[in-house]
C-alpha positions as CSV (number, residue, x, y, z in Angstrom):
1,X,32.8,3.2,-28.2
2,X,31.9,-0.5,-26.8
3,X,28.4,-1.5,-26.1
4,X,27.8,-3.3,-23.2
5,X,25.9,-6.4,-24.0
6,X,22.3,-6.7,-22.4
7,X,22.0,-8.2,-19.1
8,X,20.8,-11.5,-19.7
9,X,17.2,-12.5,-18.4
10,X,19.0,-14.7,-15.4
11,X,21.0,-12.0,-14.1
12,X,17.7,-10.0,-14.2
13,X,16.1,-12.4,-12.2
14,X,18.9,-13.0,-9.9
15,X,19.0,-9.1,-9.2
16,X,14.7,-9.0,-8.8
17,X,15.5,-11.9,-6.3
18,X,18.1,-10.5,-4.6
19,X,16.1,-7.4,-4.1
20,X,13.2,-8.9,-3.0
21,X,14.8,-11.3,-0.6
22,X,16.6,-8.4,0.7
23,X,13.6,-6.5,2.0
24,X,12.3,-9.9,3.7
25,X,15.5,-10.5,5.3
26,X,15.5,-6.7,6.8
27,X,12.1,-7.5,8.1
28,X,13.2,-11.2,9.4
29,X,16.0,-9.5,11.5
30,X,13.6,-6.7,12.6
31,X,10.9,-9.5,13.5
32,X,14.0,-11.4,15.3
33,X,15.0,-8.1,17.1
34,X,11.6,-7.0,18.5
35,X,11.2,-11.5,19.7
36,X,13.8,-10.8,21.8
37,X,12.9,-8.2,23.1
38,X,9.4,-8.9,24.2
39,X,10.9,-12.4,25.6
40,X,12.8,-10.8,27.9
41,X,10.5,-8.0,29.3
42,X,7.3,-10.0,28.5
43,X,5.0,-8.0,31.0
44,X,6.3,-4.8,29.4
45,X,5.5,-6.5,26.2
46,X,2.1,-7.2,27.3
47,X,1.0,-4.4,28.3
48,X,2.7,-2.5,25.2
49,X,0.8,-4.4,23.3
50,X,-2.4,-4.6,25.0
51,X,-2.1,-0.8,25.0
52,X,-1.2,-0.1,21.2
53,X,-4.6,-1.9,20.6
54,X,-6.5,1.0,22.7
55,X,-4.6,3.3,21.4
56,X,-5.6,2.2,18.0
57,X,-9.0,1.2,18.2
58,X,-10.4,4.7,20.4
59,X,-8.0,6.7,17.2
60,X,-10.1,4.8,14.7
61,X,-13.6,5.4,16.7
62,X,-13.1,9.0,16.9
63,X,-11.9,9.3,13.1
64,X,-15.1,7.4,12.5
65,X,-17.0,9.6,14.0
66,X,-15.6,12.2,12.8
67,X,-15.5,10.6,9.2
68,X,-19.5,9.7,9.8
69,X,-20.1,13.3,10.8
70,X,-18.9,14.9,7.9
71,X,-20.5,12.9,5.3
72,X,-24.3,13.6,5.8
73,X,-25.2,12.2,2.5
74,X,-24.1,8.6,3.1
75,X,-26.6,6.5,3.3
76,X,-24.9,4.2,6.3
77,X,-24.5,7.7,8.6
78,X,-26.0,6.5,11.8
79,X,-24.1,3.0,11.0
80,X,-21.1,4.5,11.0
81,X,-21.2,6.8,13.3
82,X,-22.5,3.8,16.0
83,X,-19.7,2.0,14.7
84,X,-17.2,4.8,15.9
85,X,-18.9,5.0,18.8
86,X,-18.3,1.7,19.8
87,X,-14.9,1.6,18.7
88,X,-14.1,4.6,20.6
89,X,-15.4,3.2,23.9
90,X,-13.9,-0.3,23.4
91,X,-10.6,1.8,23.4
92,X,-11.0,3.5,26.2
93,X,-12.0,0.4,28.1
94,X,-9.0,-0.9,27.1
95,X,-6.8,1.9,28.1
96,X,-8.7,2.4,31.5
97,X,-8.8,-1.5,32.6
98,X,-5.4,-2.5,30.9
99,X,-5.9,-6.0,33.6
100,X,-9.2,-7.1,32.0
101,X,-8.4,-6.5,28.6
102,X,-5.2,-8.0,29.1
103,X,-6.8,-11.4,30.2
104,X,-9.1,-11.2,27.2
105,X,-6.3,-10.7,24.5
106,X,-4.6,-13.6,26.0
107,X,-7.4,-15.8,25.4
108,X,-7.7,-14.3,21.9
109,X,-3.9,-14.8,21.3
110,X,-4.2,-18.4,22.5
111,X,-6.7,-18.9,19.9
112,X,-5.3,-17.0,17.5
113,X,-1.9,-19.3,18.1
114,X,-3.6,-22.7,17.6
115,X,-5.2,-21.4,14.2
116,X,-2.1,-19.6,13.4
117,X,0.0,-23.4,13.9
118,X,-2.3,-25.0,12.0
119,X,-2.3,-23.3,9.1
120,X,1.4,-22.6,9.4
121,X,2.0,-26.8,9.2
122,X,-0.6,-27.1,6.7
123,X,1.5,-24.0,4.2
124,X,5.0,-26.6,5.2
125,X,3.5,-29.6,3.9
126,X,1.1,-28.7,1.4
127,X,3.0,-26.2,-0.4
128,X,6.4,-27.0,1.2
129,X,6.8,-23.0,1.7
130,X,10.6,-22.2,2.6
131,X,11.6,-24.8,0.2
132,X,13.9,-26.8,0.9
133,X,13.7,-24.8,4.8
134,X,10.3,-26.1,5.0
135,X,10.9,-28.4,8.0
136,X,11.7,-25.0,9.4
137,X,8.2,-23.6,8.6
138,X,6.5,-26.8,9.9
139,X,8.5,-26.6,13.5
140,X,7.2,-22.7,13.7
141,X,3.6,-24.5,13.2
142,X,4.3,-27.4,15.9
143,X,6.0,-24.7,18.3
144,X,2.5,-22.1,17.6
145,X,0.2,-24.5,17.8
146,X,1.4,-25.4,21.4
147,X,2.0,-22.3,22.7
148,X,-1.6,-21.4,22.2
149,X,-2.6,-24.8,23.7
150,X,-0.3,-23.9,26.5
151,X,-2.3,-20.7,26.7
152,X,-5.5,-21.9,26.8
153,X,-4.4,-24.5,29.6
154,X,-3.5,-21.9,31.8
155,X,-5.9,-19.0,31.2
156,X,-6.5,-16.4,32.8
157,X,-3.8,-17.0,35.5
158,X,-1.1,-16.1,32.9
159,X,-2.4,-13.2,31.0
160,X,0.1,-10.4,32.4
161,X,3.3,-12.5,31.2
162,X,1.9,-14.5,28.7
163,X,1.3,-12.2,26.0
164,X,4.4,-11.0,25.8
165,X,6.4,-13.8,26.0
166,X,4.4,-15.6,23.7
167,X,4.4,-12.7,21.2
168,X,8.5,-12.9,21.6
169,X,8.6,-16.0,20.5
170,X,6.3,-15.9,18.0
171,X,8.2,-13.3,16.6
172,X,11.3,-14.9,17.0
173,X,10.3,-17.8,15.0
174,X,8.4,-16.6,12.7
175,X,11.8,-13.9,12.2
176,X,13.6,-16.7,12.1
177,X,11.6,-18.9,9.5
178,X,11.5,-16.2,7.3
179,X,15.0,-15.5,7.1
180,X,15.6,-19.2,6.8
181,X,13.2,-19.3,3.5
182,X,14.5,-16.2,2.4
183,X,17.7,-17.0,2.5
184,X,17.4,-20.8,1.1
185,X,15.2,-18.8,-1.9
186,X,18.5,-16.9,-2.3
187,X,20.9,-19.5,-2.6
188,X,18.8,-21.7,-4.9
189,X,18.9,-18.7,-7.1
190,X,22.1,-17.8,-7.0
């Protein structure tokens, strides 16, 4: 009987990479996937989106609660419950004035955008994350970072469309910069 020598520590790593980069390219293509999607129904999109927060927000007031209610020894009880409370109604305010909250999470998007390409050029340059695809990384920043100047421009008059074509393109390059890295991270390894 032959004995297989053990795999060498550089195989080891090329396999752990491999693996790893695997599961960030699924997600890439899912993120890529779903960009495309919201780009081309964006008021769908938006109010998908808008929805899924209501949805999500009265679901965690009303476990809350019902987490608040059941633990009578807690010192923060009338916290949380109030907490839950609020939570709860913010969802159903949401979910019953879909228009209105839909303006609001635009401007919070735009916001959220310009931070977002900040930080995204700062990661590119500072830490030259993506490797050698960092240019990539830096021209998701640039392309963020406008879009959420673009959205504050324009506010409210945009909100139905905006979030969802916004989101589809943020998901679509930020899909797309990830498989990029991922796939540079690959190669170097290889």
């Amino acid at each position: 009987m032959t004995m297989e020598p053990p795999p060498s520590t550089e195989s080891i790593e090329i396999r752990a990479t491999n693996a790893a980069t695997g599961l960030v390219i699924a997600l890439s293509v899912g993120l890529i996937f779903l960009g495309v999607l919201a780009i081309l129904m964006p008021a769908v999109a938006s109010v998908a989106f808008t929805s899924a927060i209501g949805w999500i927000a009265l679901v965690g007031g009303v476990f809350q609660v019902v987490q608040s209610s059941q633990s009578r020894a807690f010192k923060g009880q009338g916290l949380s419950l109030g907490v839950g409370i609020l939570y709860a109604i913010a969802g159903l305010y949401i979910l019953f004035n879909p228009d209105k909250a839909t303006a609001l999470l635009a401007l919070a998007l735009g916001l959220l955008f310009m931070a977002e390409g900040v930080l995204t050029i700062a990661m590119a340059f500072s830490h030259r994350a993506g490797g050698s695809m960092s240019w990539f990384v830096a021209i998701n920043g640039i392309v963020t970072l406008i879009l959420g100047i673009l959205a504050i421009n324009r506010w409210p008059f945009n909100a139905l469309w905006l979030i969802g074509l916004y989101m589809g393109i943020s998901l679509l390059l930020s899909g797309s910069s990830l498989l990029g890295a991922a796939l540079a991270l690959r190669k170097e390894r290889a």
